[in-house]
SEZAVO-88347 format. One record per residue (C-alpha): x, y, z. Coordinates in steps of 0.02 Angstrom, whole numbers, padded with zeros to 5 digits, always signed. Example, Ala and Ser with C-alpha at 12.3 -4.5 7.8 and 13.67 -1.06 7.14 Angstrom:
% residues 2
+00615-00225+00390;+00684-00053+00357;
END
This chain:
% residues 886
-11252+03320+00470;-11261+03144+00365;-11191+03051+00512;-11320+03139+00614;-11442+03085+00520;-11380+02898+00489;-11341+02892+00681;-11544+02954+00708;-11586+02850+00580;-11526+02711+00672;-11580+02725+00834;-11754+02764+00760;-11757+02588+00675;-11674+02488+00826;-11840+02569+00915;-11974+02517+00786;-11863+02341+00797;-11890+02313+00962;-12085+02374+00982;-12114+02244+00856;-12009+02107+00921;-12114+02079+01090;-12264+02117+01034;-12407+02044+01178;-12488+01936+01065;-12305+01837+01060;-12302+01801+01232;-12457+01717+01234;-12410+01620+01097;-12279+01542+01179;-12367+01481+01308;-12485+01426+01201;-12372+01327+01118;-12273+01261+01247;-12454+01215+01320;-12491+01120+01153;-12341+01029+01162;-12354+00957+01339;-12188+01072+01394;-12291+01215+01498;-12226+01132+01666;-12048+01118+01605;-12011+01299+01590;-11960+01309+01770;-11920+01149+01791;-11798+01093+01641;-11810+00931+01533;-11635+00829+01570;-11540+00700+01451;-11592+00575+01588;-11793+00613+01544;-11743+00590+01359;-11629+00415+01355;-11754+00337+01472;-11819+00156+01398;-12016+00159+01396;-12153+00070+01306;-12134+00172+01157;-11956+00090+01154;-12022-00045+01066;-12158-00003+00960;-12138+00104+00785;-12268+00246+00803;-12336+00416+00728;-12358+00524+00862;-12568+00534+00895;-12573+00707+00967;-12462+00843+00978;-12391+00829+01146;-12329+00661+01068;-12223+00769+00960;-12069+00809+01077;-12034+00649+01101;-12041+00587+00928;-11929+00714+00880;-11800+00648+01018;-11811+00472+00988;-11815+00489+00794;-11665+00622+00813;-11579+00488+00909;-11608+00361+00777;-11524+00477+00658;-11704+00487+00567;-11710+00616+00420;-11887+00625+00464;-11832+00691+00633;-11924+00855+00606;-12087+00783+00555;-12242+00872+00634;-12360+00760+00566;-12528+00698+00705;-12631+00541+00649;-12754+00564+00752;-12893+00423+00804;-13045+00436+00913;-12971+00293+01026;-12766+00366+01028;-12778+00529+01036;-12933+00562+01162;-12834+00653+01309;-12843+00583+01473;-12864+00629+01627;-12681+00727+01656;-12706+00787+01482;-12883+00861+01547;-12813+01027+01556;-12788+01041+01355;-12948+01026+01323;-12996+01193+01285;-12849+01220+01183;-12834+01069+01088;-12996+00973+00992;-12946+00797+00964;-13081+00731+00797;-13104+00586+00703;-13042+00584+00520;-13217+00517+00468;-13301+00649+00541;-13370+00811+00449;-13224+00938+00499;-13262+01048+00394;-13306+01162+00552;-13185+01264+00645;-13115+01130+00751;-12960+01232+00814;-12957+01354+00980;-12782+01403+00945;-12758+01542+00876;-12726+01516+00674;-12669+01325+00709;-12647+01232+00550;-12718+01105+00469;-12751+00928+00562;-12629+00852+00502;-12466+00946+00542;-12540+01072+00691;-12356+01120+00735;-12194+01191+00640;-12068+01104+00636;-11966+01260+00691;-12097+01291+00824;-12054+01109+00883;-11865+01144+00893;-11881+01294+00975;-12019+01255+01109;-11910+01097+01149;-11739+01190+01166;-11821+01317+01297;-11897+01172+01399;-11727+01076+01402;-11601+01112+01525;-11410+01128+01452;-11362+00964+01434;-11531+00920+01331;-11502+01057+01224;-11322+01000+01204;-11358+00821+01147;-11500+00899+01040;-11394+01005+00935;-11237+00859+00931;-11379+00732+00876;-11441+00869+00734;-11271+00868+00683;-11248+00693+00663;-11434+00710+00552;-11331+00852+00436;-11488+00969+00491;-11429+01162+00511;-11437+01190+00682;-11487+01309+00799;-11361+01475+00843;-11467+01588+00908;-11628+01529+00993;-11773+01646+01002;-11883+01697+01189;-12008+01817+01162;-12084+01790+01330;-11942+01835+01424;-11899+01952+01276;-11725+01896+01260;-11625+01798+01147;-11491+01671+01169;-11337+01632+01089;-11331+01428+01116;-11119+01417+01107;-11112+01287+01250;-11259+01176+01168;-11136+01181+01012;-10976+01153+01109;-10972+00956+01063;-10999+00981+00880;-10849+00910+00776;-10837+00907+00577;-10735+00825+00461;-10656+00838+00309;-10536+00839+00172;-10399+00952+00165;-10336+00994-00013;-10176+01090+00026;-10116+01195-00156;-09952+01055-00152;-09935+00893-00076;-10052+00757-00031;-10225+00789+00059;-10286+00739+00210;-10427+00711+00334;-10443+00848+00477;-10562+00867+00631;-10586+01019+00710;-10731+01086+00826;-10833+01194+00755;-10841+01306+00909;-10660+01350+00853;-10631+01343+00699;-10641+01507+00606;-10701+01515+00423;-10811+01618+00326;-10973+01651+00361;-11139+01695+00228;-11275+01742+00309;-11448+01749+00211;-11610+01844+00263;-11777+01894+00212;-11828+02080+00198;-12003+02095+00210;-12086+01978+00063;-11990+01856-00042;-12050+01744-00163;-11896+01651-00168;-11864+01529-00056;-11714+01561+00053;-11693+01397+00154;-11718+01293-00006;-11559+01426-00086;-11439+01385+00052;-11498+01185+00023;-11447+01192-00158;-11287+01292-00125;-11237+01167+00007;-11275+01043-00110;-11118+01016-00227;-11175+00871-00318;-11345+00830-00388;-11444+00747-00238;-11515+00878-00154;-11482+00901+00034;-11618+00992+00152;-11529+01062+00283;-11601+01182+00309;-11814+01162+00330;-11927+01246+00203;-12107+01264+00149;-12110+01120+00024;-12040+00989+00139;-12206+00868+00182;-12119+00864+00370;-12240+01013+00404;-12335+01147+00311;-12381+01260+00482;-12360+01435+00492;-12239+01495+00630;-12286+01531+00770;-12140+01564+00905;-11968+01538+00780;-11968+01688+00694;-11793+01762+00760;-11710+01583+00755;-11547+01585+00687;-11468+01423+00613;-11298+01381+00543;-11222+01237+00422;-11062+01205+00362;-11013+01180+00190;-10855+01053+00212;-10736+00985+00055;-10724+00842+00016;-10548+00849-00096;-10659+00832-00251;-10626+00984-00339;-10749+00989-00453;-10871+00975-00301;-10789+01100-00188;-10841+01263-00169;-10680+01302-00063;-10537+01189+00005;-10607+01238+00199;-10761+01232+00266;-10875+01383+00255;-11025+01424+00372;-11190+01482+00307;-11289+01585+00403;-11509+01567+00417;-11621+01704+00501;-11785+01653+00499;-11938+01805+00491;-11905+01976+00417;-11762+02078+00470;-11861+02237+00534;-11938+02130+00650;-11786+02060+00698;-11648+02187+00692;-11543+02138+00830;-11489+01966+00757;-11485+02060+00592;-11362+02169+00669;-11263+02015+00725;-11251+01909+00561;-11202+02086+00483;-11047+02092+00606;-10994+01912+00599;-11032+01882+00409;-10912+01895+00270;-11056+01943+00155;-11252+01946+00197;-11388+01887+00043;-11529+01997+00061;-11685+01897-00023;-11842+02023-00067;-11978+02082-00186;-11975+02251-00120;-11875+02375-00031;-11992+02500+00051;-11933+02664+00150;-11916+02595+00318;-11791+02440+00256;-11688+02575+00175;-11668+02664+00304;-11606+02528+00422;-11497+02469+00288;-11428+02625+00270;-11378+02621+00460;-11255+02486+00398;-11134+02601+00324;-10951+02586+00354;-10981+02404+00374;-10834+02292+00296;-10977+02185+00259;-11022+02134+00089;-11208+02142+00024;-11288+02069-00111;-11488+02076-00134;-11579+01950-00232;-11741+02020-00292;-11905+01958-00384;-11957+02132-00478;-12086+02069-00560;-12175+02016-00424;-12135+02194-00322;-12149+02398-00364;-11981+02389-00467;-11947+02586-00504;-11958+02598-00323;-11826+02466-00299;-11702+02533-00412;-11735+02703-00331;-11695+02637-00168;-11547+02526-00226;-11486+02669-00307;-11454+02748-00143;-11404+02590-00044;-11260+02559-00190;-11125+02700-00122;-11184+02667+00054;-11162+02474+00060;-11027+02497-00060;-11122+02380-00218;-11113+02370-00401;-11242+02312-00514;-11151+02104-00476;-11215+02138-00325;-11368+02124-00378;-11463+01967-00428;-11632+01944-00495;-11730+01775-00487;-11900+01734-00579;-12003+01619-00602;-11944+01580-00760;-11747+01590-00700;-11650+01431-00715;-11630+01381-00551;-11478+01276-00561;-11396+01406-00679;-11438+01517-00544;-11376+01417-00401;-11221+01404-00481;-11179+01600-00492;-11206+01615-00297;-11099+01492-00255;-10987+01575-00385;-11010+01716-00277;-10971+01632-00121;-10810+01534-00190;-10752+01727-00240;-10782+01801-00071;-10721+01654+00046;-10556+01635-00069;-10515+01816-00028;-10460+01902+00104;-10623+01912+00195;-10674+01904+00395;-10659+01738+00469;-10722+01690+00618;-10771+01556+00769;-10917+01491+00831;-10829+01593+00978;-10797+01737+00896;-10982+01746+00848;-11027+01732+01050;-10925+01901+01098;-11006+01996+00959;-11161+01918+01027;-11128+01985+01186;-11071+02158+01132;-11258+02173+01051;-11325+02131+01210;-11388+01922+01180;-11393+01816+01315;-11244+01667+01308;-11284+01520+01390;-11107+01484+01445;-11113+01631+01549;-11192+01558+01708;-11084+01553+01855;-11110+01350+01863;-11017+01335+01693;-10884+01477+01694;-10820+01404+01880;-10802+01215+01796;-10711+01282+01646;-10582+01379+01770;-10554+01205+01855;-10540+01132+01688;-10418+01278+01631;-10314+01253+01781;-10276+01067+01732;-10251+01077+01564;-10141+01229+01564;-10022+01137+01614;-10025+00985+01461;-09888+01019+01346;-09841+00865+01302;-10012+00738+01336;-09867+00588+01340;-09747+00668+01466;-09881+00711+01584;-09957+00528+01597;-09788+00493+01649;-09776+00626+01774;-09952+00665+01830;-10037+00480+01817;-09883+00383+01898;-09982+00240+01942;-10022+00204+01760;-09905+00142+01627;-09782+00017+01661;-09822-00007+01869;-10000-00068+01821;-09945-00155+01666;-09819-00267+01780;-09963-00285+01896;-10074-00332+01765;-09966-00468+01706;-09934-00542+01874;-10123-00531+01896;-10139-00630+01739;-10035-00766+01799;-10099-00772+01945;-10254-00801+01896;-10215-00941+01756;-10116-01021+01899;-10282-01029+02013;-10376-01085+01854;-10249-01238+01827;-10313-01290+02007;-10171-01353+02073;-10158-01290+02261;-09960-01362+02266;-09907-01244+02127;-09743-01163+02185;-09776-01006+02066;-09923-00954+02208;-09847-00885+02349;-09713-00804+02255;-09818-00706+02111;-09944-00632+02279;-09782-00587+02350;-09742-00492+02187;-09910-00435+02171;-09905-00357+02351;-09725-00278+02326;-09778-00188+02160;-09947-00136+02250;-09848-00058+02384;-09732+00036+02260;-09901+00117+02187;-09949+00151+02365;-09799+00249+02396;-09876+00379+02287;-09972+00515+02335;-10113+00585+02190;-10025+00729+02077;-10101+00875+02100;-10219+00856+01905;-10276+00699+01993;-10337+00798+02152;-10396+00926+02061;-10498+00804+01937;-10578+00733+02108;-10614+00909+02168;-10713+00942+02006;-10811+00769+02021;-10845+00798+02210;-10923+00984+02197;-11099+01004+02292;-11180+01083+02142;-11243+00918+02033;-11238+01036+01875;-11058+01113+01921;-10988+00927+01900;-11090+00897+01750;-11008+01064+01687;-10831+01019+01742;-10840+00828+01651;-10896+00905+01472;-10765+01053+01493;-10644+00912+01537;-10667+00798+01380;-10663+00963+01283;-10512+01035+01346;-10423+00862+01366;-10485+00829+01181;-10375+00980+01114;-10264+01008+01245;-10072+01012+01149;-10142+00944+01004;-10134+01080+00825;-10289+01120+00763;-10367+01065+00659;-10321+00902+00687;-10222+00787+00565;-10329+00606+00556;-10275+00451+00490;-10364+00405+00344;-10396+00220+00333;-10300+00139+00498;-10266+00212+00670;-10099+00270+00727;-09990+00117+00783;-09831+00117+00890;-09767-00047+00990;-09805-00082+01169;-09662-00155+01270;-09681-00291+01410;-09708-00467+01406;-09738-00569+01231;-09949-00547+01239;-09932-00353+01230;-09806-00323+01098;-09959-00313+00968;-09973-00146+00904;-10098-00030+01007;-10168+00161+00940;-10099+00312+01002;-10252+00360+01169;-10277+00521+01170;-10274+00607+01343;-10448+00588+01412;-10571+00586+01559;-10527+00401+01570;-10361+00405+01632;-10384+00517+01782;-10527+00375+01807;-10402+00249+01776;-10280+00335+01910;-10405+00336+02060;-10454+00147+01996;-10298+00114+02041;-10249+00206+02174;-10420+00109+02269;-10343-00064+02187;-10163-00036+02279;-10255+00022+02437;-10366-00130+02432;-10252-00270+02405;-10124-00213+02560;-10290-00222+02651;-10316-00393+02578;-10158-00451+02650;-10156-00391+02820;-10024-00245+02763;-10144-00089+02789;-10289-00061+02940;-10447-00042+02863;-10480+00099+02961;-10327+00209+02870;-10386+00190+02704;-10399+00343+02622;-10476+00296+02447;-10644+00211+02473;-10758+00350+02437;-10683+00348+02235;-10809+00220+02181;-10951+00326+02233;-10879+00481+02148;-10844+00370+01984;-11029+00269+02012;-11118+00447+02006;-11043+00492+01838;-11112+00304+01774;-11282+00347+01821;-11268+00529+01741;-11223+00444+01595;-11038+00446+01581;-10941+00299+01492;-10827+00211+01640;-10683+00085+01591;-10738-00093+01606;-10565-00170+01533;-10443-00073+01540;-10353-00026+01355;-10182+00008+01390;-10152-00172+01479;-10299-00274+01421;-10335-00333+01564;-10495-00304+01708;-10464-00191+01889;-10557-00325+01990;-10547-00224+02152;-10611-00063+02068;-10733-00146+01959;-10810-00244+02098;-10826-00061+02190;-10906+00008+02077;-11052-00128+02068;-11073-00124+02237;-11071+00060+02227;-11200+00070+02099;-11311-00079+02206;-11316+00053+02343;-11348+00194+02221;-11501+00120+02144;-11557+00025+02300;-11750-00039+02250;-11715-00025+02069;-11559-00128+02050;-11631-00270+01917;-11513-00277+01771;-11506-00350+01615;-11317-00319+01545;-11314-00305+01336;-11139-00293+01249;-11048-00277+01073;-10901-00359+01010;-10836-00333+00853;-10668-00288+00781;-10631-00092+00767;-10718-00015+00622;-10880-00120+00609;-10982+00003+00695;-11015-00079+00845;-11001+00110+00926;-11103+00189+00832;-11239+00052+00820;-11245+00056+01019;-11251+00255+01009;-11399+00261+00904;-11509+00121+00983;-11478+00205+01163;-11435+00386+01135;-11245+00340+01217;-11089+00415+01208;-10953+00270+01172;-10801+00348+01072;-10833+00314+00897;-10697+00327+00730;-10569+00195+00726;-10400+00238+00797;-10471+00396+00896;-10542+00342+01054;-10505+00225+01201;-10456+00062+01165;-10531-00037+01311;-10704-00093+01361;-10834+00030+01426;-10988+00028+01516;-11142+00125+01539;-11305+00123+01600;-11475+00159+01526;-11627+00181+01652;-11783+00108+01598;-11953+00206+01649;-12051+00112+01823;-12187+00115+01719;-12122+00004+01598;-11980-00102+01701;-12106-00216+01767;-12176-00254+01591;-11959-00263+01518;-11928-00363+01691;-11768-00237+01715;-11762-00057+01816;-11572-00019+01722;-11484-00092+01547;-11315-00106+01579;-11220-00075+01396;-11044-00134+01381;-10946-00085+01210;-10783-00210+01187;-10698-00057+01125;-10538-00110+01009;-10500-00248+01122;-10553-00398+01008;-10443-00370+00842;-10449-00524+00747;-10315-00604+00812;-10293-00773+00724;-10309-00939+00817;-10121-00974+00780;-10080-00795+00880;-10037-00905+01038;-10071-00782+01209;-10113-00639+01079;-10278-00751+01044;-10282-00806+01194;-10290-00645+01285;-10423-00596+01161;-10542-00744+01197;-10534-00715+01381;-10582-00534+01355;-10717-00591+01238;-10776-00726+01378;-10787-00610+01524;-10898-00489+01402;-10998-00610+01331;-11010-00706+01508;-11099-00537+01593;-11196-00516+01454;-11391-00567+01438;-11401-00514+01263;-11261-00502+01131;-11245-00403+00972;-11088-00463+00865;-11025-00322+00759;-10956-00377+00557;-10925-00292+00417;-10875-00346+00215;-10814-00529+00274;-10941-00657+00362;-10814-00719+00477;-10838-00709+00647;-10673-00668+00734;-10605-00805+00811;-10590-00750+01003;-10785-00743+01001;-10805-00900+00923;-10724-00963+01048;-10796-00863+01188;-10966-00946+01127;-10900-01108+01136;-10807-01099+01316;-10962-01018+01387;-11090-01145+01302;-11002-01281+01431;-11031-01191+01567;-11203-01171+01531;-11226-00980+01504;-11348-00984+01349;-11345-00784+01287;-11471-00716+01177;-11354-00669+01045;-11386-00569+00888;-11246-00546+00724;-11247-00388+00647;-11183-00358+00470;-11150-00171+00424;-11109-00069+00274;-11154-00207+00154;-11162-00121-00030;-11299-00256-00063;-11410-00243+00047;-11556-00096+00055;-11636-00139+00209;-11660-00226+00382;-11693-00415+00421;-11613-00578+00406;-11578-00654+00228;-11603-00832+00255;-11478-00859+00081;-11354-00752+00191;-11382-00854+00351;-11322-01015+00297;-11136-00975+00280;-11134-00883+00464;-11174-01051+00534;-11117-01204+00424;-10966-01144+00338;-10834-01133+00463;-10708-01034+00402;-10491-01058+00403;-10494-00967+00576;-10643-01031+00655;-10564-01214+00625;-10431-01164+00697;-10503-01091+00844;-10597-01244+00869;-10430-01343+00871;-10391-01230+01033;-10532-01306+01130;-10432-01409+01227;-10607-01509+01302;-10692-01503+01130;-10736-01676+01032;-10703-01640+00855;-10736-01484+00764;-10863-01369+00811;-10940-01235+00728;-11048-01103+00785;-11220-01205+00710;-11170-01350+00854;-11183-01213+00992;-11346-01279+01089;-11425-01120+01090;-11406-01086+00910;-11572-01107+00795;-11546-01067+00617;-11735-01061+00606;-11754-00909+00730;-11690-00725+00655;-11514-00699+00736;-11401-00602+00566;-11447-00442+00522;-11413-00335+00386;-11393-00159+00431;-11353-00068+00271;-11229+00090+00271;-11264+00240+00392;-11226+00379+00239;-11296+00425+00091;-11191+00498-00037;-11013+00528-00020;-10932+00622+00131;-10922+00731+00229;-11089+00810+00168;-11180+00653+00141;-11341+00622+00229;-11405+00491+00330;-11462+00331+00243;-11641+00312+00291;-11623+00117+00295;-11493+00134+00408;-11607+00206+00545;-11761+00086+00503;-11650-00026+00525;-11574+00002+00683;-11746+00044+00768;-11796-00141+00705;-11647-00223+00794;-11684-00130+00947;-11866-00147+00950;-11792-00343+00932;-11674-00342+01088;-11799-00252+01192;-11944-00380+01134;-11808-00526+01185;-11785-00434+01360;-11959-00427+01392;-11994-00608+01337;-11866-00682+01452;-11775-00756+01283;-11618-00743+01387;-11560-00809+01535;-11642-00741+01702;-11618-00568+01723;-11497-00534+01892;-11481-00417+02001;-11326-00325+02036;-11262-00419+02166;-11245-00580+02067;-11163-00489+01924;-11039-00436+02063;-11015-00631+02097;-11001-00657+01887;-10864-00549+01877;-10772-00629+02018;-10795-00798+01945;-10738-00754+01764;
END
């Protein structure tokens, strides 16, 4: 008869749940908000990435949004700046700025736009119960209004970006006007975390994992009717081991924004606590999740339900426990669950509460620990301290741990909508499945499935290289011609006797699907799956330098080169090559043009460019540029654009590990590899579109970003063809480029195969807007040149830049990088960019000046693009004749 009534109990409270989830008035405030926002038309038709990377006027000029359709787009640039006032809400309104026009004519009735001078103390406001001027939105409202007008891949590079911001992000993501819910695993599927692994013996160590993946323990926290404790600003001073505080997690006494909620009640977020090998710090030596429903849990019993079956113990926060809460909670029984309540008696009807605890206590299976109580008058940091006490107790047990994954199928026994369910995704990750499946060891199967890589295209590449130094020397009687083409030709043919393995083919199936999101689908599950395929999670990192092993060939590749991982890049690589052997027998007369069988590859690869995908400029494993396949792909992407084809090509050199990467990723919103020693060592590209209404005012349609990669290491002057590979590399970079940013870190010295880039490039009168970049300096707080700093940059030539002078062959005397023609010490080309994080890792935050500063130096290149400071900007065709001539 108990579990009779428990089981009516139950399905009496999932009712009342439910009638009050949906309630009408929520619907219309939804659209109401999405209407506010400027997002009503993107419910059907989806936000993409491409909307939110585009270059516009806004680009350039530092800005508080005027109204609050500006807000969406704040929030995406500032969350691509890594800005921890991302979340802000807060309108400045003016009676010039913020006066709609005529598209914004429809918002009229909704929205009243007023001058601060004026009276307001009338009801200026239409919407219902919108706050005060100055913040009219939550910033939870924001989030979740932007996530449902974003397709998958928005919401994707949201969430990632969030993470790199340390903000909680979102896990479940409330709809109540389709009166559904969704459980966002594929917008968290390229989330990665880092940290320090404290084993009980030995030496610690740095692992990655994916957060998708990796189980741990889980704490959820909710509200049960009324708290007057603060529950977000709880889990911000549990995750916060040391004394700066950390706000994760938004509350009420942020100044981002005061608002009520209006549609995010029923969000769910999650952070991870991560060690950091400190001890005394460390809450537990692995990471732990920590769990966030926002809005009371009778009103939201279905993700209640959920955190209560994924949690290792749930923190109920409330100043009273009425009948209906008890019996819900009393549904719970049997649940291996731990519960702990943290009341505010004082403040509630406290015989009532113990009565009802009374009876919860066998039920949930308490004792009186299990109970906290928090005043006004309770310490809070002594407080703090005993529920992380708590936590460190439970998560060092035996206790449920589970995935990001895990958390999905419970989702979807409870009946929540995944969003890696659609057909679109589930048919790309079968594709992806049947590729990787087969990677057991990611070395032997670049031998056997990517034949034409390794040491065919590295004998290639060599010949190539003298080959082309011969035609440089100008000599048309040099014996060496005839015989390296003939080499040339013969190891072409050998790589033409190949037919693709059948990854390869299967790779090209994925990229050529009809369905535009399908391949979008299949390239993320591929960097995912190739990411972890045969490697043991969590993965082992190096801690200060990348893993080195010795390349064997010829003397200018026996420096040591990083482990690549297995990635997207090398089944590029493959049909890049495959299209280079095909091309050259057609060159020489050894193959009718008509039987080629490879020409459509550059389209396939030139579609991923313009959907944002990194492709291989320089190739990492030789050092050295596919001509053939590079020129296809320009001419590819000429066609692709067709009207819009104006470019103006910016790159970064820099050795690894001076942020270069991450620099270009934050300006842009790009995805270069970044973390020395764990990405591709060559030269990427990648394009950036800028808005038509703001190319003819920039004087580009596209922005054409190349990252050097780990190709320029430092090699000395004295190196011999080390160096001398280097500065080549470094020429043909800097010789595309229009605008340059030079990458340094700790030491002012600018590596000598630039130097010497500059100075081979100044004589043949290609003048680069250049700009030198000095990161993670201890003493510097903020953005700018220091003129006391400039000085030494470009009068002091240092041991290696005297000797990379000497290797100037056509030089008269030493030079330094102050003789360059082009170079004004007057005009503002060093920066200071001062260190991204705050704090110490992994659960630092992001230094504020880090951000300013980065907007400032792109705000700077943009301003130098649109002032014609460098050279005039070409189209693609004559970049296509640049490459051929360097």
């Amino acid at each position: 008869m108990e579990g009779d009534d428990c089981e009516l109990q139950y399905g009496d409270g999932m009712n009342e749940a439910q009638d009050s989830d949906f309630p009408t008035v929520e619907r219309s405030r939804l659209q109401e908000m999405l209407s506010l926002l400027g997002l009503e038309a993107h419910q059907a038709q989806k936000l993409s990435l491409q909307d939110a990377l585009q270059i516009s006027s806004d680009s350039v000029r530092n800005w508080a949004p005027q109204a609050p359709r500006d807000l969406p787009w704040a929030f995406l640039r500032r969350l691509q700046a890594r800005s921890a006032e991302a979340r802000s809400t807060t309108v400045l309104a003016s009676p010039v700025d913020a006066r709609p026009t005529e598209k914004e004519g429809q918002m009229e009735e909704e929205v009243i736009y007023w001058d601060t001078a004026d009276d307001i103390s009338a009801d200026i406001y239409s919407f219902s119960e919108l706050p005060t001027p100055d913040t009219p939105v939550n910033p939870l409202d924001l989030l979740c209004a932007l996530l449902l007008a974003s397709d998958g891949f928005l919401q994707q590079e949201i969430v990632l970006r969030m993470s790199l911001c340390q903000f909680a992000l979102p896990l479940v993501l409330p709809d109540s006007e389709h009166q559904s819910h969704t459980f966002l695993l594929w917008a968290m599927r390229g989330v990665v975390r880092t940290w320090w692994a404290q084993p009980a013996r030995g030496v610690g160590s740095l692992r990655e994992d994916s957060v998708v993946l990796a189980r741990t323990p889980a704490f959820a926290f909710v509200r049960m009717e009324v708290s007057s404790n603060s529950k977000s600003q709880l889990l911000n001073a549990v995750l916060s081991p040391g004394h700066r505080q950390r706000d994760c997690f938004w509350h009420r006494d942020l100044s981002l924004g005061t608002s009520s909620r209006e549609i995010s009640d029923g969000l769910v977020e999650v952070s991870w606590l991560l060690p950091s090998g400190r001890e005394d710090l460390d809450l537990c030596p692995e990471p732990v999740a920590f769990l966030n429903l926002r809005g009371d849990i009778g009103s939201h019993w279905l993700q209640f339900k959920l955190l209560t079956e994924v949690s290792s113990a749930v923190f109920i926060l409330t100043d009273n426990i009425s009948k209906k809460e008890y019996k819900l909670l009393s549904s719970m029984k049997g649940s291996a669950t731990k519960y702990y309540f943290i009341l505010s008696p004082y403040r509630g009807k406290r015989n009532s509460n113990l009565r009802f605890l009374n009876r919860l206590t066998p039920v949930l299976r308490m004792d009186h620990s299990h109970v906290l109580v928090k005043v006004s008058s309770t310490d809070g940091a002594r407080f703090t301290r005993r529920v992380r006490a708590i936590v460190a107790s439970v998560a060092r047990s035996p206790c449920r741990r589970v995935s990001v994954e895990d958390m999905a199928q419970a989702a979807r026994r409870l009946g929540l909508k995944v969003d890696e369910d659609c057909e679109e995704c589930q048919r790309a990750k079968e594709r992806m499945e049947h590729i990787t499946r087969s990677i057991r060891d990611p070395d032997a199967y670049r031998r056997e499935e990517l034949r034409l890589q390794g040491e065919p295209w590295r004998k290639a590449a060599r010949v190539e290289r003298e080959l082309c130094q011969a035609q440089w020397a100008g000599d048309p009687a040099d014996k060496r011609l005839p015989e390296l083409r003939q080499r040339l030709l013969e190891l072409r043919t050998q790589q033409s006797g190949h037919d693709p393995a059948g990854g390869v083919q299967e790779f090209i199936a994925g990229i050529s699907c009809p369905s535009l999101g399908e391949r979008q689908y299949f390239l993320r599950w591929m960097e995912w799956g190739l990411a972890w395929a045969a490697h043991p999670r969590p993965r082992q990192l190096p801690e200060t330098a990348p893993a080195l092993r010795p390349k064997q060939g010829g003397a200018g590749d026996r420096e040591p080169l990083w482990l690549e991982p297995l990635g997207v890049e090398h089944f590029l690589r493959e049909m890049g090559q495959f299209y280079e052997a095909e091309s050259c027998l057609v060159e020489a007369g050894k193959l009718p043009t008509g039987q080629r069988r490879f020409t459509h590859f550059p389209g396939l690869a030139v579609e991923l460019l313009v959907r944002g995908l990194p492709l291989e400029l320089v190739d990492g494993s030789t050092r050295s540029t596919p001509l053939r396949w590079v020129t296809g792909l320009l001419k590819e992407l000429h066609t692709r654009l067709e009207r819009r084809s104006r470019l103006v090509v910016l790159s970064a050199l820099g050795v690894p590990g001076t942020g270069k990467s991450t620099l270009l990723n934050t300006m842009f919103g790009l995805r270069f590899a970044t973390g020395r020693g764990r990405g591709p060592r060559g030269a990427f590209m990648q394009l950036v579109t800028v808005a038509e209404s703001f190319s003819q005012d920039l004087g580009c349609d596209h922005i054409l970003v190349i990252d050097s990669g780990g190709l320029i290491a430092g090699a000395p002057a004295t190196a011999g063809e080390r160096f001398e590979l280097e500065a080549s590399l470094a020429t043909l970079i800097v010789g595309l480029s229009d605008v340059t940013v030079v990458s340094l870190a700790e030491t002012r010295d600018i590596p000598p195969a630039i130097l010497h880039a500059f100075l081979r490039l100044e004589k043949m009168g290609h003048m680069p807007n250049y700009q030198f970049v000095y990161q993670n300096l201890h003493d510097m707080s903020g953005p700018g040149p220091k003129p006391r700093e400039r000085r030494p940059l470009l009068e002091s030539p240092s041991d290696s830049s005297r000797a990379c002078t000497h290797m100037d062959k056509q030089g008269g005397g030493l030079r330094t990088l102050a003789d360059l023609a082009f170079c004004d010490p007057e005009k503002q080309h060093v920066w200071h960019v001062p260190g991204l994080w705050h704090g110490a890792l992994p659960m630092a935050a992001v230094s504020s000046g880090y951000s300013e500063a980065v907007f400032e130096l792109k705000r700077c290149l943009l301003e130098n693009i649109r002032n014609g400071l460098s050279e005039p900007h070409r189209n693609i065709q004559q970049l296509i004749e640049l490459v051929g001539l360097l």
